[in-house]
PDBQT receptor file of N, H, CA, C and O in Angstrom, charges set to zero:
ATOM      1  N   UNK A   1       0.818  -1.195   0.000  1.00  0.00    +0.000 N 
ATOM      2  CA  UNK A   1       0.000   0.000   0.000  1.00  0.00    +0.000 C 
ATOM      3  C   UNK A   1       0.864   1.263   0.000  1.00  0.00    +0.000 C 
ATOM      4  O   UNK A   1       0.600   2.272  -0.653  1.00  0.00    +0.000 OA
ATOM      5  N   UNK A   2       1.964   1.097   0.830  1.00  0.00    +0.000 N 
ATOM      6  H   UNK A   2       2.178   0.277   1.361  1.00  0.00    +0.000 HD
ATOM      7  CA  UNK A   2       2.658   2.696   1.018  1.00  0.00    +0.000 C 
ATOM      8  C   UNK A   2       3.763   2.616  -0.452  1.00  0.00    +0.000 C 
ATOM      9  O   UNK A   2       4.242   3.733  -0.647  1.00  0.00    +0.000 OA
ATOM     10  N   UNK A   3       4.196   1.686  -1.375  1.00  0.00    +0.000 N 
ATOM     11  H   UNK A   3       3.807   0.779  -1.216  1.00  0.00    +0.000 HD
ATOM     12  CA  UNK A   3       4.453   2.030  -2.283  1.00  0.00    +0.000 C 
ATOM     13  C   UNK A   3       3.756   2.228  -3.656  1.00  0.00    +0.000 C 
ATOM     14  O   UNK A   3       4.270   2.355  -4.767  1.00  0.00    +0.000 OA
ATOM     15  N   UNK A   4       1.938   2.221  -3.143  1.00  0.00    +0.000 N 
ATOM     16  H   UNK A   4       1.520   2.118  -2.240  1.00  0.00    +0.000 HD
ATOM     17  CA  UNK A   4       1.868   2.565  -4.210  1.00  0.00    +0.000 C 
ATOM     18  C   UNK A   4       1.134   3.946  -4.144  1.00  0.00    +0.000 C 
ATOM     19  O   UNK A   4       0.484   4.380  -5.095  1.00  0.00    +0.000 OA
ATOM     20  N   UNK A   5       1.276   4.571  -3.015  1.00  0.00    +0.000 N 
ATOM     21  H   UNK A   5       1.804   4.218  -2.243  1.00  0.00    +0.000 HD
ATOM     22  CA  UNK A   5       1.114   5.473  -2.581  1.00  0.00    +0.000 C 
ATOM     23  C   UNK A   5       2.541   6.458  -2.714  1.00  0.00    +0.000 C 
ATOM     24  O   UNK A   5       2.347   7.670  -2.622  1.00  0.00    +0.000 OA
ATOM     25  N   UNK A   6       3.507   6.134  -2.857  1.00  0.00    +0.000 N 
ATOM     26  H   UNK A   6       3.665   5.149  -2.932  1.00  0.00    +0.000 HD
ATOM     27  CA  UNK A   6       4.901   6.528  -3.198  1.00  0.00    +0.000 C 
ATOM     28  C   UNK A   6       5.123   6.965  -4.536  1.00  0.00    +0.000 C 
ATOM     29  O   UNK A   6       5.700   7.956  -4.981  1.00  0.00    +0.000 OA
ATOM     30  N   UNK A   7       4.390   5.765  -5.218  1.00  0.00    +0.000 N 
ATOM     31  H   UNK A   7       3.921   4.959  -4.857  1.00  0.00    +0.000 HD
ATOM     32  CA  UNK A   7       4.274   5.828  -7.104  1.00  0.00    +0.000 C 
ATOM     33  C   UNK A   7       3.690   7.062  -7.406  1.00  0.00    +0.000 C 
ATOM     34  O   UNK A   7       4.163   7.843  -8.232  1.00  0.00    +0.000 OA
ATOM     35  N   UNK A   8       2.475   7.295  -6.632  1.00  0.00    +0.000 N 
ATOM     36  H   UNK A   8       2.091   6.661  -5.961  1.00  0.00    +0.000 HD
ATOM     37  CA  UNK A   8       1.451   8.144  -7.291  1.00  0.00    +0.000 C 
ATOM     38  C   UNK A   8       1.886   9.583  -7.352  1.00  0.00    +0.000 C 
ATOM     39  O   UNK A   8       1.667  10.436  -8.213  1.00  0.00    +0.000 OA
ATOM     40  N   UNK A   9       2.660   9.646  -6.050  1.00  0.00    +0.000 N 
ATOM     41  H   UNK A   9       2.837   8.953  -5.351  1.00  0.00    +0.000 HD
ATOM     42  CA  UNK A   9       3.387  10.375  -5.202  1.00  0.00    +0.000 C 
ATOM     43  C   UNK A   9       4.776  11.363  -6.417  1.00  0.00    +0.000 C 
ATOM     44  O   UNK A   9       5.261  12.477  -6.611  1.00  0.00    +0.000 OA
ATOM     45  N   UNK A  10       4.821  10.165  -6.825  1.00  0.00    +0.000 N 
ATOM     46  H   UNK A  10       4.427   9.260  -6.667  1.00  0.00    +0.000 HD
ATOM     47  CA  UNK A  10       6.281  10.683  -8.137  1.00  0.00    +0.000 C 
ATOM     48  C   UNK A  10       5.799  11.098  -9.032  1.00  0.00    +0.000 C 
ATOM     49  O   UNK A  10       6.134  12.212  -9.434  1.00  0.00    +0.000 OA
ATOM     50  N   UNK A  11       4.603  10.179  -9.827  1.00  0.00    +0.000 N 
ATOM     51  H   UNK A  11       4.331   9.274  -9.499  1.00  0.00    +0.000 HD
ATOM     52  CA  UNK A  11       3.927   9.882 -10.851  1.00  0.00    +0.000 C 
ATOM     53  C   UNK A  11       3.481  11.661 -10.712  1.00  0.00    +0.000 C 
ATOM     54  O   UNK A  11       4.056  12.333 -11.569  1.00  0.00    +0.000 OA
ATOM     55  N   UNK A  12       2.571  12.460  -9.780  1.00  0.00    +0.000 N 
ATOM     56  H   UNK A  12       2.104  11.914  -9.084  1.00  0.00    +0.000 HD
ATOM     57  CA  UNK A  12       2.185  14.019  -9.822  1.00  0.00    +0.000 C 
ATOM     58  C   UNK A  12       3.636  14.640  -9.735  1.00  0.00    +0.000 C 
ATOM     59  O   UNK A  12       3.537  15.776 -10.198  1.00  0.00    +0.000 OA
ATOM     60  N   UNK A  13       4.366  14.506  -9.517  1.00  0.00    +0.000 N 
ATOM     61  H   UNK A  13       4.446  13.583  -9.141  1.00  0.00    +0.000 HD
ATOM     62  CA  UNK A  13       5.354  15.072  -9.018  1.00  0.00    +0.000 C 
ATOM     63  C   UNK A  13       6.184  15.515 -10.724  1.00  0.00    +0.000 C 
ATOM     64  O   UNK A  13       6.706  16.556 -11.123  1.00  0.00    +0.000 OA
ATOM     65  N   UNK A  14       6.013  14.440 -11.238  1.00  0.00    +0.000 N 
ATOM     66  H   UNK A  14       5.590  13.594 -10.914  1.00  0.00    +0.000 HD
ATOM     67  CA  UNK A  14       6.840  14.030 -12.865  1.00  0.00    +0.000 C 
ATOM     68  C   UNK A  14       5.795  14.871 -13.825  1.00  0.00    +0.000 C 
ATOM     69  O   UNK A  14       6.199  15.567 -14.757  1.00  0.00    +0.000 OA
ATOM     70  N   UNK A  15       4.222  14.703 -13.441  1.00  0.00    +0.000 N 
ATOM     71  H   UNK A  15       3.894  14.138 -12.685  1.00  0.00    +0.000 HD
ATOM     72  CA  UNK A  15       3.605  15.711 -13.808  1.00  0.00    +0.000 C 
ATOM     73  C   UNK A  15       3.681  17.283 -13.789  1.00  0.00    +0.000 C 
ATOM     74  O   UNK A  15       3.742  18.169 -14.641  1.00  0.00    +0.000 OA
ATOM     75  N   UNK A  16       3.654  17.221 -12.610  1.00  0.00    +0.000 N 
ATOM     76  H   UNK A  16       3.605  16.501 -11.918  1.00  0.00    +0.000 HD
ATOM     77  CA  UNK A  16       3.990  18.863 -12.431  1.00  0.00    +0.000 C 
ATOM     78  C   UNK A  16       5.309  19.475 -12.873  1.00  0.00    +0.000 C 
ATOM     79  O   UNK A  16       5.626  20.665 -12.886  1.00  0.00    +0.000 OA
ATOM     80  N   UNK A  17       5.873  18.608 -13.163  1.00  0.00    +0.000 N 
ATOM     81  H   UNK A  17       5.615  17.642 -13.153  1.00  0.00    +0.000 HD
ATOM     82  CA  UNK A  17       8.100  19.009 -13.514  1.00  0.00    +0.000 C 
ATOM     83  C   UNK A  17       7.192  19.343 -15.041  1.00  0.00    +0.000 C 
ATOM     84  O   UNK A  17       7.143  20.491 -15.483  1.00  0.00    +0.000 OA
ATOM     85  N   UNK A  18       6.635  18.393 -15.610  1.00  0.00    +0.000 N 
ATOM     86  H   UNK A  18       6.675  17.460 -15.250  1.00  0.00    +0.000 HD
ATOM     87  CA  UNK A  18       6.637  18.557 -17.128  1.00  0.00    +0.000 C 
ATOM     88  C   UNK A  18       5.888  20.078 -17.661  1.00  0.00    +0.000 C 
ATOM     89  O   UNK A  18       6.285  20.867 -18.519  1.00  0.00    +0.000 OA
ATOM     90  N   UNK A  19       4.609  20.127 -16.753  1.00  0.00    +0.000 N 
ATOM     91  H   UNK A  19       4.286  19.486 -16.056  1.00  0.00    +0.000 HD
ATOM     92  CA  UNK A  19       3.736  21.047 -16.632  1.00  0.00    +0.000 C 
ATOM     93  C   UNK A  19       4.895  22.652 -16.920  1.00  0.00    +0.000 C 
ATOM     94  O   UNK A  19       4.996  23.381 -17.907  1.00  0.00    +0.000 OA
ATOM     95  N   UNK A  20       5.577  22.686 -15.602  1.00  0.00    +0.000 N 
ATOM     96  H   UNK A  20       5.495  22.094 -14.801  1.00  0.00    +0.000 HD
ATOM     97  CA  UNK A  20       6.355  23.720 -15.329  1.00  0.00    +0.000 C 
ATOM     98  C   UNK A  20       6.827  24.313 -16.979  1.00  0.00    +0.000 C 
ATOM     99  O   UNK A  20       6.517  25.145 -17.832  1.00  0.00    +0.000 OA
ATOM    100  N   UNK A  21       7.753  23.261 -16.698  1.00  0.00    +0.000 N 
ATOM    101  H   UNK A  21       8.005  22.586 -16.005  1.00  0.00    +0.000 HD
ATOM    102  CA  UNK A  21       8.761  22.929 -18.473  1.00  0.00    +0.000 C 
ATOM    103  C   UNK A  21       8.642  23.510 -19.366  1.00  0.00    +0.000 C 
ATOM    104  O   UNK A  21       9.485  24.207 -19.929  1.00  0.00    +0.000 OA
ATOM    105  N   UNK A  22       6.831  23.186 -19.836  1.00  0.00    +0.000 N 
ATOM    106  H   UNK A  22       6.146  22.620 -19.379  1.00  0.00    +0.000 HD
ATOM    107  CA  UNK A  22       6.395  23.382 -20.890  1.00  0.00    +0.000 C 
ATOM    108  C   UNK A  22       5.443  25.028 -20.828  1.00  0.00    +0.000 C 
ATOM    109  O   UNK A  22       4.875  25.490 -21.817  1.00  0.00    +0.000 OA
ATOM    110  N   UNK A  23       5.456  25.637 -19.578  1.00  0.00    +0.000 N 
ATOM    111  H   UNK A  23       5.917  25.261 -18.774  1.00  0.00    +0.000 HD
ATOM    112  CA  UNK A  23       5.101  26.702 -19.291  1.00  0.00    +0.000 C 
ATOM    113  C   UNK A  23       5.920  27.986 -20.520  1.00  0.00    +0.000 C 
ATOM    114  O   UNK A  23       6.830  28.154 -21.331  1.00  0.00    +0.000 OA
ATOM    115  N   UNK A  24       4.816  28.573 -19.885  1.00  0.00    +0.000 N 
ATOM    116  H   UNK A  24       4.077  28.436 -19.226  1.00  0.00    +0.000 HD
ATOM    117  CA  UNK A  24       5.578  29.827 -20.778  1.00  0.00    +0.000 C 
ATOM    118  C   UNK A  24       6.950  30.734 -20.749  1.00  0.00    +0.000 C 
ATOM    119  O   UNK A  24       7.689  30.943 -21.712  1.00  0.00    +0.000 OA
ATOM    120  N   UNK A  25       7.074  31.117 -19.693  1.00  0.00    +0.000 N 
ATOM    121  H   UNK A  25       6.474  30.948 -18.911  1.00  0.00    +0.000 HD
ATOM    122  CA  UNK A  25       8.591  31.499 -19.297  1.00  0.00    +0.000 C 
ATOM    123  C   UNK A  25       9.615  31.134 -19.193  1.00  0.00    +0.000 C 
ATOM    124  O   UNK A  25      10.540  31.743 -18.657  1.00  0.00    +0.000 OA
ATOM    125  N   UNK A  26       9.666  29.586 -19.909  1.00  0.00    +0.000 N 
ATOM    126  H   UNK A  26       8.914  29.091 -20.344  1.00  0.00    +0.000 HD
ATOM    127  CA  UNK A  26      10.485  28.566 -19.934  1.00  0.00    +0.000 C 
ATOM    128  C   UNK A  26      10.690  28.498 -21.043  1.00  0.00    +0.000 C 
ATOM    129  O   UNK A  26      11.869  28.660 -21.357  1.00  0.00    +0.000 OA
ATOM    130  N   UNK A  27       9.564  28.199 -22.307  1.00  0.00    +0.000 N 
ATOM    131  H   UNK A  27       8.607  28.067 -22.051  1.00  0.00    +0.000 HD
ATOM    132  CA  UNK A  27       9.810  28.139 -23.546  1.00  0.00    +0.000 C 
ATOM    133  C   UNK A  27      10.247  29.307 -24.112  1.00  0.00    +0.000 C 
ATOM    134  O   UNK A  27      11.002  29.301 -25.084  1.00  0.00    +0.000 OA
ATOM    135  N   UNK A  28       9.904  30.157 -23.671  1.00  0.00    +0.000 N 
ATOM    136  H   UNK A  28       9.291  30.162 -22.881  1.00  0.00    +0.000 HD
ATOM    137  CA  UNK A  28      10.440  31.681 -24.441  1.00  0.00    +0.000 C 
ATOM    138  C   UNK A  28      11.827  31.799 -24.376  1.00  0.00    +0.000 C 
ATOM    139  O   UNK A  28      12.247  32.773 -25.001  1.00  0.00    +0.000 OA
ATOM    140  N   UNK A  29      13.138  30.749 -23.516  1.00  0.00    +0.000 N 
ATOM    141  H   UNK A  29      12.796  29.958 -23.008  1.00  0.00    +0.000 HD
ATOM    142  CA  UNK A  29      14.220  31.126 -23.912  1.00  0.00    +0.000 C 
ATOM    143  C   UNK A  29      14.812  29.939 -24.746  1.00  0.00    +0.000 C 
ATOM    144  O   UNK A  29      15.995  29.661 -24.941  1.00  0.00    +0.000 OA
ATOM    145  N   UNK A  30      13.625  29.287 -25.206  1.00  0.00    +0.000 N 
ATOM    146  H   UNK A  30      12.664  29.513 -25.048  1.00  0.00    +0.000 HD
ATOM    147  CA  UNK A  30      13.913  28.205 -26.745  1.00  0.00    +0.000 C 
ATOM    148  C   UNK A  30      13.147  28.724 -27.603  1.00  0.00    +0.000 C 
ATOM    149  O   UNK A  30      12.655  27.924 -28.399  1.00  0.00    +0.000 OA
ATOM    150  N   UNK A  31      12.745  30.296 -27.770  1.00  0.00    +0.000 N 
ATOM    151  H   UNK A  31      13.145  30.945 -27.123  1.00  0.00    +0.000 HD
ATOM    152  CA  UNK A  31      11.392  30.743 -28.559  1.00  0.00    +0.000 C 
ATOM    153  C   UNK A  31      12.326  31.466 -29.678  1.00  0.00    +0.000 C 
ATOM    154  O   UNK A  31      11.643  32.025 -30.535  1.00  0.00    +0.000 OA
ATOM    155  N   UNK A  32      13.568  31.569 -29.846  1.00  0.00    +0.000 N 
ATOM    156  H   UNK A  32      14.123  31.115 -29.149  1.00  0.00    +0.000 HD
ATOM    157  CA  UNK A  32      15.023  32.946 -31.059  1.00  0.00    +0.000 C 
ATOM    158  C   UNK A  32      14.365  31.902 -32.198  1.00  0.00    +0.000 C 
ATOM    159  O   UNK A  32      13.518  31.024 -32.032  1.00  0.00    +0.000 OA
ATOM    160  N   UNK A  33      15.019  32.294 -33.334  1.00  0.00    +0.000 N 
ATOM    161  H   UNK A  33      15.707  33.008 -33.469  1.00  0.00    +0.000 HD
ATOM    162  CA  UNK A  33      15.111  32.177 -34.530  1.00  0.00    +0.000 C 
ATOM    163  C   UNK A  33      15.949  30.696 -34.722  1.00  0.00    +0.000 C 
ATOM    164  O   UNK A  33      15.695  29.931 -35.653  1.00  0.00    +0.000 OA
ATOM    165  N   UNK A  34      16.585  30.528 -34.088  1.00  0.00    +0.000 N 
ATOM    166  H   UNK A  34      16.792  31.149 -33.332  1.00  0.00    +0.000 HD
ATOM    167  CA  UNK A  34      17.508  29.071 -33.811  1.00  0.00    +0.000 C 
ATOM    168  C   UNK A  34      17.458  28.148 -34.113  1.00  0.00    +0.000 C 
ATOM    169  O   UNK A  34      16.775  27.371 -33.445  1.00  0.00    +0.000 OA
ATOM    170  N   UNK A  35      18.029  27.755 -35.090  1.00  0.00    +0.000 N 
ATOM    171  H   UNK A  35      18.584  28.385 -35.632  1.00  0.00    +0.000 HD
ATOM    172  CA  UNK A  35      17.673  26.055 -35.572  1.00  0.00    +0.000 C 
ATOM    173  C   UNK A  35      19.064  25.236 -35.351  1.00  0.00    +0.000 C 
ATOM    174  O   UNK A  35      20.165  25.641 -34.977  1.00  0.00    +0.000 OA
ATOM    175  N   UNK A  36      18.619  23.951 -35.716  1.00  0.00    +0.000 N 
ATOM    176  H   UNK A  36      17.725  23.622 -36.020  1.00  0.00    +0.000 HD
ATOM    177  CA  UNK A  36      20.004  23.053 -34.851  1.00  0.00    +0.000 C 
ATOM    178  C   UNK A  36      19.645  21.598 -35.838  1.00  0.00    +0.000 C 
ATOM    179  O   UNK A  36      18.669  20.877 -35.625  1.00  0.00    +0.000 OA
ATOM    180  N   UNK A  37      20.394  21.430 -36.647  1.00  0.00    +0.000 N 
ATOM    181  H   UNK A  37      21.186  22.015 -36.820  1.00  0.00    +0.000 HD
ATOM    182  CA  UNK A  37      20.193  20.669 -37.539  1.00  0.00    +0.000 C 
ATOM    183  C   UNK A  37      18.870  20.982 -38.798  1.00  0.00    +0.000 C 
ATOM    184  O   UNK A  37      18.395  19.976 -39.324  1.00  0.00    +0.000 OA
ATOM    185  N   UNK A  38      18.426  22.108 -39.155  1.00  0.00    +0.000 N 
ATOM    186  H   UNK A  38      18.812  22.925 -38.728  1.00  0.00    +0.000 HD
ATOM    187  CA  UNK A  38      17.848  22.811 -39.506  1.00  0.00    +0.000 C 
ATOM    188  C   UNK A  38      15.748  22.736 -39.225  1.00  0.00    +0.000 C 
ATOM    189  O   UNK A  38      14.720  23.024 -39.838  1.00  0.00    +0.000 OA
ATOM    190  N   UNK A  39      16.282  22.023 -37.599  1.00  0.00    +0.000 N 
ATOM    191  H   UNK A  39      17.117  21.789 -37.101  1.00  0.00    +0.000 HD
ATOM    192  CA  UNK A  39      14.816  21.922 -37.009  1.00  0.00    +0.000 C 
ATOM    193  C   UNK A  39      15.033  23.013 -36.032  1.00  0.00    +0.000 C 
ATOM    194  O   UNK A  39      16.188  23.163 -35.633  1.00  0.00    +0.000 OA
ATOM    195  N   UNK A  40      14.298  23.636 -35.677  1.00  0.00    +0.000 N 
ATOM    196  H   UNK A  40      13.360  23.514 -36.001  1.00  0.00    +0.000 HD
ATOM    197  CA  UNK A  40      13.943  25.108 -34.584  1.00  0.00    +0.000 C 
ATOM    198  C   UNK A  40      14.352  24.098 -33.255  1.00  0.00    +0.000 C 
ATOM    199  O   UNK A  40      14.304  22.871 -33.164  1.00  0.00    +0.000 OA
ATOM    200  N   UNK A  41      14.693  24.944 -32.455  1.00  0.00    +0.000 N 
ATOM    201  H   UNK A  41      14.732  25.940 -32.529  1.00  0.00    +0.000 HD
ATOM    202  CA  UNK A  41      15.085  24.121 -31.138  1.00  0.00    +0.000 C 
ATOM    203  C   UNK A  41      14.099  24.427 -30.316  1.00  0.00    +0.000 C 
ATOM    204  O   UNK A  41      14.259  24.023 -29.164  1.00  0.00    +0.000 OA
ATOM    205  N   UNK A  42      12.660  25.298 -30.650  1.00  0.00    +0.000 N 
ATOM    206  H   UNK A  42      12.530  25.626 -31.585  1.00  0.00    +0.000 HD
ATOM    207  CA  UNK A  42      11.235  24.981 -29.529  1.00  0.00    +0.000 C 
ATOM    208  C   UNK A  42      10.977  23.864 -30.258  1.00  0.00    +0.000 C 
ATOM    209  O   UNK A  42      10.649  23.094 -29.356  1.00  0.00    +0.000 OA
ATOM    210  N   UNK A  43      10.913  23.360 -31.079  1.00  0.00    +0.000 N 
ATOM    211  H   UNK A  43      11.180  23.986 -31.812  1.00  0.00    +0.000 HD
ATOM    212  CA  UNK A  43      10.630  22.130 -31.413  1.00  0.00    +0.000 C 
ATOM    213  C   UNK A  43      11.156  21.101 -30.663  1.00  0.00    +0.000 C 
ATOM    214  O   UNK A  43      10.517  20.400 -29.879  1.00  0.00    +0.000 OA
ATOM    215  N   UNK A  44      12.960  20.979 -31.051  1.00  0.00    +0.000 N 
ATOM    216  H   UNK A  44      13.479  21.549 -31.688  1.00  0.00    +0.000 HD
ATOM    217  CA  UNK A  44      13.190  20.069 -30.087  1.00  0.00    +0.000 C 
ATOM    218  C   UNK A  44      13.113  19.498 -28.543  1.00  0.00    +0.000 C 
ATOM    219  O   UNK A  44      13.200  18.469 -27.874  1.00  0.00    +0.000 OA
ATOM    220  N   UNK A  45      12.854  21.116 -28.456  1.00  0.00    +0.000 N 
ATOM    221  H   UNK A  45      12.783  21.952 -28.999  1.00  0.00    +0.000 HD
ATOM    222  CA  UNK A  45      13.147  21.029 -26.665  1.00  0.00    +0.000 C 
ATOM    223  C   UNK A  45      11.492  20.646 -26.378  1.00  0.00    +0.000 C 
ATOM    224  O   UNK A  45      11.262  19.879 -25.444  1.00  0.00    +0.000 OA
ATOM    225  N   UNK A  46      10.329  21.189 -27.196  1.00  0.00    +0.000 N 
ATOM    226  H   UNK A  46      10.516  21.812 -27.955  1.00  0.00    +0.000 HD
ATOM    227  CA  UNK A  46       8.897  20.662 -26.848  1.00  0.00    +0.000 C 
ATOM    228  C   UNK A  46       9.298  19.168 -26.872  1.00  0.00    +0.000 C 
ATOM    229  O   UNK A  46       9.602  18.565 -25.842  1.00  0.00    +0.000 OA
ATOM    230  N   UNK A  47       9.282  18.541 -28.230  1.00  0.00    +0.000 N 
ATOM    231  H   UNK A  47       9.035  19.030 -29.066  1.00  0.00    +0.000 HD
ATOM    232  CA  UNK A  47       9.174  17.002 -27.947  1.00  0.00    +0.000 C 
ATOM    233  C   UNK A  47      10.363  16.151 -27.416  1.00  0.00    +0.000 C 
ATOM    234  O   UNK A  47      10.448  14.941 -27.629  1.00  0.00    +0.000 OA
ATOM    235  N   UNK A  48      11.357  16.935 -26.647  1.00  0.00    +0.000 N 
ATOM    236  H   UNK A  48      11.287  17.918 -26.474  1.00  0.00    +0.000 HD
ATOM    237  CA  UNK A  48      12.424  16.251 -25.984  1.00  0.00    +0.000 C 
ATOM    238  C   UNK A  48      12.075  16.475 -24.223  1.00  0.00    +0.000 C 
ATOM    239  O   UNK A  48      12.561  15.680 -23.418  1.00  0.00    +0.000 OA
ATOM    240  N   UNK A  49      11.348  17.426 -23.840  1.00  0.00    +0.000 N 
ATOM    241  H   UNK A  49      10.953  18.072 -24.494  1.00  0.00    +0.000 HD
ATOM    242  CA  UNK A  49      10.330  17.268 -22.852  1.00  0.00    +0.000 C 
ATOM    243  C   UNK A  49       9.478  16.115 -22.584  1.00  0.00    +0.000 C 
ATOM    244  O   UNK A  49       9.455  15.381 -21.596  1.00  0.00    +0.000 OA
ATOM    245  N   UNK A  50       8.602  16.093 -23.928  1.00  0.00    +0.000 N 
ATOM    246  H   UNK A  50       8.620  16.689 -24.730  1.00  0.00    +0.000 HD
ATOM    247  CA  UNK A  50       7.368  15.490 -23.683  1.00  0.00    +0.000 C 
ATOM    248  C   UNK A  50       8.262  13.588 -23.684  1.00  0.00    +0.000 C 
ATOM    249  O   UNK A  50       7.990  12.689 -22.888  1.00  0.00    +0.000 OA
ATOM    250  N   UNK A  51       9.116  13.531 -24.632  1.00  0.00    +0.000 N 
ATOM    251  H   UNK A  51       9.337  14.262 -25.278  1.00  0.00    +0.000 HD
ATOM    252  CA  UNK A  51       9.625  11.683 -24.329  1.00  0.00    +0.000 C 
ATOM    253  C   UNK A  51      10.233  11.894 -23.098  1.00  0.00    +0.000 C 
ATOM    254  O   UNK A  51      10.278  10.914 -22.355  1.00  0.00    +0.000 OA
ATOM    255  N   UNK A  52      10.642  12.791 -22.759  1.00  0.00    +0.000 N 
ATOM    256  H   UNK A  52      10.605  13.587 -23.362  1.00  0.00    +0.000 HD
ATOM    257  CA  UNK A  52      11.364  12.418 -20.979  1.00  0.00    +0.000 C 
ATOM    258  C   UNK A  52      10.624  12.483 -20.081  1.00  0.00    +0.000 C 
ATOM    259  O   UNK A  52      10.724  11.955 -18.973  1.00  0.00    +0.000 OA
ATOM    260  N   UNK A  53       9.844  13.121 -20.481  1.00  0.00    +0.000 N 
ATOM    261  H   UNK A  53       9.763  13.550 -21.380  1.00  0.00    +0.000 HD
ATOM    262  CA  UNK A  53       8.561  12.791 -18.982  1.00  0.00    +0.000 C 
ATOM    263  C   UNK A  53       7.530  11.232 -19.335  1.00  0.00    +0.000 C 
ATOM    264  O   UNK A  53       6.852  10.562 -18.557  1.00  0.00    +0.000 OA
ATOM    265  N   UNK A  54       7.631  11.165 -19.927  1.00  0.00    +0.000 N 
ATOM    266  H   UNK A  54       8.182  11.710 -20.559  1.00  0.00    +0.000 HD
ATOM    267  CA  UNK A  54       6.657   9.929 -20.832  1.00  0.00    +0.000 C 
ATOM    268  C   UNK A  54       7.514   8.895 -19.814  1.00  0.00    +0.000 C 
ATOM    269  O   UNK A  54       7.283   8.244 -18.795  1.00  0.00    +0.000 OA
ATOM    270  N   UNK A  55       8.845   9.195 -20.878  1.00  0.00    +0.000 N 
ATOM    271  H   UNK A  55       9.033   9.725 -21.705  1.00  0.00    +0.000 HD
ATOM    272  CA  UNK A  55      10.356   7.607 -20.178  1.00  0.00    +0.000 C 
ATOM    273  C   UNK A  55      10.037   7.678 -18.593  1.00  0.00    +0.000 C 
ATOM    274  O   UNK A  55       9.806   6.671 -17.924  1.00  0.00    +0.000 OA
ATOM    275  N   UNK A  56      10.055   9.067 -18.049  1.00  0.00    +0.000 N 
ATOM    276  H   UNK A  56      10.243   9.885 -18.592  1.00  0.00    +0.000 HD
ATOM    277  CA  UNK A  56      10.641   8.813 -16.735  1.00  0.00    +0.000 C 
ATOM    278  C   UNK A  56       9.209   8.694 -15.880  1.00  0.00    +0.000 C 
ATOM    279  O   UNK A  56       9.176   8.691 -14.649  1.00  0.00    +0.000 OA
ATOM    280  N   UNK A  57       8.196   8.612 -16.620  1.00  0.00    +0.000 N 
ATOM    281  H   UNK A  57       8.223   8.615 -17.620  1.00  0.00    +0.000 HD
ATOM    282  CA  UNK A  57       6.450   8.248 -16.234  1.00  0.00    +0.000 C 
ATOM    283  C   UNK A  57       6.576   6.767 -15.948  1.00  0.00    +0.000 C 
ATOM    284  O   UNK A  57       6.404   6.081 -14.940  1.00  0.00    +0.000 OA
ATOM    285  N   UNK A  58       6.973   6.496 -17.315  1.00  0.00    +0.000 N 
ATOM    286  H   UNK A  58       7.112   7.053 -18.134  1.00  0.00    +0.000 HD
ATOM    287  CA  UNK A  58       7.354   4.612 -17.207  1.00  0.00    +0.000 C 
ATOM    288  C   UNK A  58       8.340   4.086 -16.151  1.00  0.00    +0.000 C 
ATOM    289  O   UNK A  58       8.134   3.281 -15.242  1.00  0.00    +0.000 OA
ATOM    290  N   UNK A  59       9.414   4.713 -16.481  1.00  0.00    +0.000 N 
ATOM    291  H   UNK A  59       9.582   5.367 -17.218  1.00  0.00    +0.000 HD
ATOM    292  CA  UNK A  59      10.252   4.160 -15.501  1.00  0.00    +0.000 C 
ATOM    293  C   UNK A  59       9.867   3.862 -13.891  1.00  0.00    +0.000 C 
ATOM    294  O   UNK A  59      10.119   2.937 -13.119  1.00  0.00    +0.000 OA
ATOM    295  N   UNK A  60       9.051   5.254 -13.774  1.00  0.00    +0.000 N 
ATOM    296  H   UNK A  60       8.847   6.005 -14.401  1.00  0.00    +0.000 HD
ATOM    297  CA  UNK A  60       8.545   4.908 -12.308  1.00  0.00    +0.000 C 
ATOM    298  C   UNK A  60       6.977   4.032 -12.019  1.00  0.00    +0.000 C 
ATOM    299  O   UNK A  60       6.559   3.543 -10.969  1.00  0.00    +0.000 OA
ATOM    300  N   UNK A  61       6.517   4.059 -13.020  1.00  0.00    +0.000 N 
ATOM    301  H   UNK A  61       6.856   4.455 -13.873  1.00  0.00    +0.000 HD
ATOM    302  CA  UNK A  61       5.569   2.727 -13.081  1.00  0.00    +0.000 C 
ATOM    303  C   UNK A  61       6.275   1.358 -12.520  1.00  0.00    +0.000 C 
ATOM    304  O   UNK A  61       6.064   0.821 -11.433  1.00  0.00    +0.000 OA
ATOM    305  N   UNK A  62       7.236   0.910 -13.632  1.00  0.00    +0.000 N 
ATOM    306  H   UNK A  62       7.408   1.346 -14.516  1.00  0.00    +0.000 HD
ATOM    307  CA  UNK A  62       7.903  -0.293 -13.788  1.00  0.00    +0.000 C 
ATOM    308  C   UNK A  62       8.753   0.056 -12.310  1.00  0.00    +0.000 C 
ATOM    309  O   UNK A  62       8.871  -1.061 -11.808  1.00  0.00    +0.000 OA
ATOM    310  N   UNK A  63       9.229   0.790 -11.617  1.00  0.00    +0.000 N 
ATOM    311  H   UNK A  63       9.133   1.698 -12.024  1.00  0.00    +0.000 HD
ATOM    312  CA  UNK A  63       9.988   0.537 -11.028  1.00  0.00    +0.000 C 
ATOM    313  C   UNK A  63       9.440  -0.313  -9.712  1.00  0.00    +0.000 C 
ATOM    314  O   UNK A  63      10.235  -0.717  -8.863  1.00  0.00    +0.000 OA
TER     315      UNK A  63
């Protein structure tokens, strides 16, 4: 019971990190003209957010 009360515990916790992340005052210093392999880097950094919170969602499932 108290670990899966621990899980859930991370599981909002991994939520709210991503939430933050993807906030506005965060993206605006991946928001320049900037590209990086000739993809914009709010691009990368949006969907390099969204698989690390996903991975590290799973990871703490499985763990």
């Amino acid at each position: 019971m108290i670990k899966a009360t621990l899980t859930g515990q991370r599981l909002v916790a991994v939520f709210l990190l991503g939430c933050i992340l993807v906030n506005y005052p965060v993206l605006s210093v991946f928001n320049p003209d900037a590209t990086w392999g000739g993809i914009p880097v709010l691009y990368l950094y949006v969907f390099g957010v969204w698989a690390a919170v996903i991975a590290l969602m799973a990871w703490i499932i499985e763990r």
